[in-house]
N, C-alpha and C positions, 0 to 999 in steps of 0.2 A: 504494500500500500504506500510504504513512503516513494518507491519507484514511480509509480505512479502519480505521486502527485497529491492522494488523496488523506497521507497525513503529512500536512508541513510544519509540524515541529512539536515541540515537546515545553511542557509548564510546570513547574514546579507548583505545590499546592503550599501556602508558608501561613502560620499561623501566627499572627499579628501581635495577640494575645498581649506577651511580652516588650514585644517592642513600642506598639502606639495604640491609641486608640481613634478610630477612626468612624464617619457612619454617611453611609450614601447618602445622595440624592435625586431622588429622578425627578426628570424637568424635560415636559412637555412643552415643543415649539411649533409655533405657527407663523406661518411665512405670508407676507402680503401676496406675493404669488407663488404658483407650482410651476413657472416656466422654465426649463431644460435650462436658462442661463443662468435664473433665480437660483434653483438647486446646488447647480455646480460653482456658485459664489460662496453660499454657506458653508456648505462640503468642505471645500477650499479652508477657510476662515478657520474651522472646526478641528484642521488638520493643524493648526499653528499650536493648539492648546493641550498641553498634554495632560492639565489639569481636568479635561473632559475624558474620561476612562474610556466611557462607549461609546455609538451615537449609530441609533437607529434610524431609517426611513418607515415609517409608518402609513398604514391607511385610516381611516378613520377620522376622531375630531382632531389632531393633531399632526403635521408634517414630520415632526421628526420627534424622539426621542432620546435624551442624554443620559448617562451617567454620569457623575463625578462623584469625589470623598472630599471628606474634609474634615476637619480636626475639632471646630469650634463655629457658632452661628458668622460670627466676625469675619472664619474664612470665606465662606459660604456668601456673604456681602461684597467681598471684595469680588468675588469670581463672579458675583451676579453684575456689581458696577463695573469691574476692569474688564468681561471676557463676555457673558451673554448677551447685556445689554449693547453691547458694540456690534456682535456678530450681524452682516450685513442683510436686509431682508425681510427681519424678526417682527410681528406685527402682534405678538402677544407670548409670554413667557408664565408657565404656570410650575410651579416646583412643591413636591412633596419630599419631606425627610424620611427615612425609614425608619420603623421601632427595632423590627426582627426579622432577622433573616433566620428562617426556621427550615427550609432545603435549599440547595445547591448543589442539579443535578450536573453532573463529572461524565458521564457513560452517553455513546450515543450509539442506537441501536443500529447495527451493520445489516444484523441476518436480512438476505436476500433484498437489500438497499438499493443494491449496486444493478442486481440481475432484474429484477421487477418492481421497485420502487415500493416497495410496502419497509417499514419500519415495524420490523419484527425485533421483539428483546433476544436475548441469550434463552435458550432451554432451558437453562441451570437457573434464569430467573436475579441474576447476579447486577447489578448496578453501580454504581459509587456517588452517596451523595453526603452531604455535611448536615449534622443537626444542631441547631439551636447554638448559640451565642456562644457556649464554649467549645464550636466547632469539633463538636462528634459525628465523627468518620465512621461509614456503614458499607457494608460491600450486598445488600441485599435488596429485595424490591420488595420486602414486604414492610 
């Protein structure tokens, strides 16, 4: 599969725990338009901030979707006055904090992905996902 193409690389999973504390936020954006030169302005913009962890293309009530972290509300101000509110385009910015992150699915189902497009798990029923705040590691799907 890495021959392929179909795995390009490998992640370490680090448990923060000790080192900082940190808590997402997701932040829903809406663009004055969805035109092909509109998109690819933000996109662009979006690429400069490494402070934005993800960032989705969405359908629905929102264009796009961000992640970022942040240590403290203060940071979270500054990345909203110095990096969102700049990003070019932006005709509305809505941000939720997160409480709990209670799973974080690791495993993505292969069986027969490749050959006929269905998203079948493992037989053996196997997964890897994280629980709850003090990031309990589970190798199982039940």
């Amino acid at each position: 599969m890495e021959q392929a193409g179909i795995i390009r690389g490998y992640t370490a999973l680090v448990d923060t725990s000790d080192i900082e504390t940190t808590s997402a936020v997701i932040i829903n954006i809406t663009l004055e338009r969805q035109t092909e030169d509109h998109l690819d302005r933000f996109e662009a913009a979006v690429r400069k901030h490494p402070e934005i962890r993800e960032c989705f293309l969405m359908t629905g009530g929102s264009d796009y979707l961000l992640r970022v972290e942040v240590a403290n509300a203060g940071e979270f101000e500054r990345i909203h006055k110095e990096i969102l509110s700049t990003l070019p385009g932006v005709s509305r910015i809505h941000s939720s904090h997160l409480e709990l992150k209670f799973v974080t699915l690791y495993a993505w189902p292969l069986h027969g992905r490749l050959s006929n497009g269905k998203c079948d798990w493992p037989a053996d029923g196997t997964i890897g996902f994280e629980r709850g705040g003090a990031g309990i590691s589970r190798a199982t799907g039940a």
